[in-house]
C-alpha positions in Angstrom: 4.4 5.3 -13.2 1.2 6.5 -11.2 0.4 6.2 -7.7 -2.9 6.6 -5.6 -3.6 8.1 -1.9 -5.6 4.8 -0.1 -6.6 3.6 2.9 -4.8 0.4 3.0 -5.3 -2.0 6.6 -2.2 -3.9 6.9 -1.0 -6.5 9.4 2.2 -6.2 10.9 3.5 -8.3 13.3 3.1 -6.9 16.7 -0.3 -5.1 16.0 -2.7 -4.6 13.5 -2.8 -0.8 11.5 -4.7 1.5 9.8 -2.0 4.0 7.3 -2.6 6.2 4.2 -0.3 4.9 1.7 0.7 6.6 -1.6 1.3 3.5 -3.8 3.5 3.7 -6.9 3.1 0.6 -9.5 5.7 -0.8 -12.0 5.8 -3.0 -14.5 5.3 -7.1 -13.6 4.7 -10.3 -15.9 1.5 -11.7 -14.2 1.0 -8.8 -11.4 1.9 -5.6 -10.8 4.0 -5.0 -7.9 3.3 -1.8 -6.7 6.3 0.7 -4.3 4.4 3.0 -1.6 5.5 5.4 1.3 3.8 7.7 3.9 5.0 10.0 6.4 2.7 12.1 8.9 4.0 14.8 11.5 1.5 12.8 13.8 2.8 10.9 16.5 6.1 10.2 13.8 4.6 7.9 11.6 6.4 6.5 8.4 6.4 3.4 6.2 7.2 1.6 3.0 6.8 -1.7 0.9 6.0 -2.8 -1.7 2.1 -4.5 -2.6 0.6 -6.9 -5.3 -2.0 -6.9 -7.4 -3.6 -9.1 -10.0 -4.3 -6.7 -12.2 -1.3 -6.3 -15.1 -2.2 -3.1 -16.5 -4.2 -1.5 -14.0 -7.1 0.7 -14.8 -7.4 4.8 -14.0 -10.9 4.9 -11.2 -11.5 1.0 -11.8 -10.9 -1.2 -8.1 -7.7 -2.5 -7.8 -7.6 -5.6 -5.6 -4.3 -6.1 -3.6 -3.4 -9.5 -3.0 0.3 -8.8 -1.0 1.8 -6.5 1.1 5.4 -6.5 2.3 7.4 -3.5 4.0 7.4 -1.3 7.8 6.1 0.8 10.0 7.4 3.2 12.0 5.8 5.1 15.1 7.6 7.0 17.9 10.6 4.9 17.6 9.2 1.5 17.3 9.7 -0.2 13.7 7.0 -2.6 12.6 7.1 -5.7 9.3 4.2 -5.6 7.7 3.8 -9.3 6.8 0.5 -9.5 4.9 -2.8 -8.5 4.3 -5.5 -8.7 7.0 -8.3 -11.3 6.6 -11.7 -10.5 5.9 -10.7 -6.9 4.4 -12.1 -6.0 0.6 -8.1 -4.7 0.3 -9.4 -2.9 -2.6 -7.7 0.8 -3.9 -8.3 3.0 -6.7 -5.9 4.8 -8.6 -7.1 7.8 -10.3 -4.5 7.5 -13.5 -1.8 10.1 -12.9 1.4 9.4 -12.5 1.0 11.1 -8.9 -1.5 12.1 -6.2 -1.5 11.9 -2.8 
């Protein structure tokens, strides 16, 4: 397992966000699928989901190009879907190789 602090933009269906996201990968056949969660003490902010990427064994400091995005958002009450990426965004993250970092 590793994960990797990003800045991720996500679309969601009332609104469009931007959320730091610690992303967690595991094991796929053709991508990896990829568990992540935040959680600020600003304004109550949470979320989780899951992402894709292309890349089957992804590589410590190299770009990892996200091609899904599924989960929610939470702020002061109000619970958001995330639905997809955001077009026009390099959705890129890099993951620095340890199996945790925030």
């Amino acid at each position: 397992m590793a994960s990797r602090s990003a800045l991720c933009a996500l679309a969601i269906s009332s609104s469009a966000l931007t959320a730091g996201v610690v992303l967690l990968p595991s094991a796929a056949q053709a991508l990896t699928t990829w568990n992540w969660s935040f959680t600020t003490t600003s304004a109550l902010q949470f979320g989780s989901g899951t992402f894709t990427s292309a890349d089957t064994v992804p590589t410590a400091n190299a770009p990892i190009t996200i091609t899904g995005i599924s989960g929610t958002y939470s702020r002061d009450g109000a619970t958001y879907n995330i639905t997809g990426l955001l077009n026009g965004l390099d959705n890129v993250v890099y993951w620095d190789g340890t199996s945790s970092s925030s």
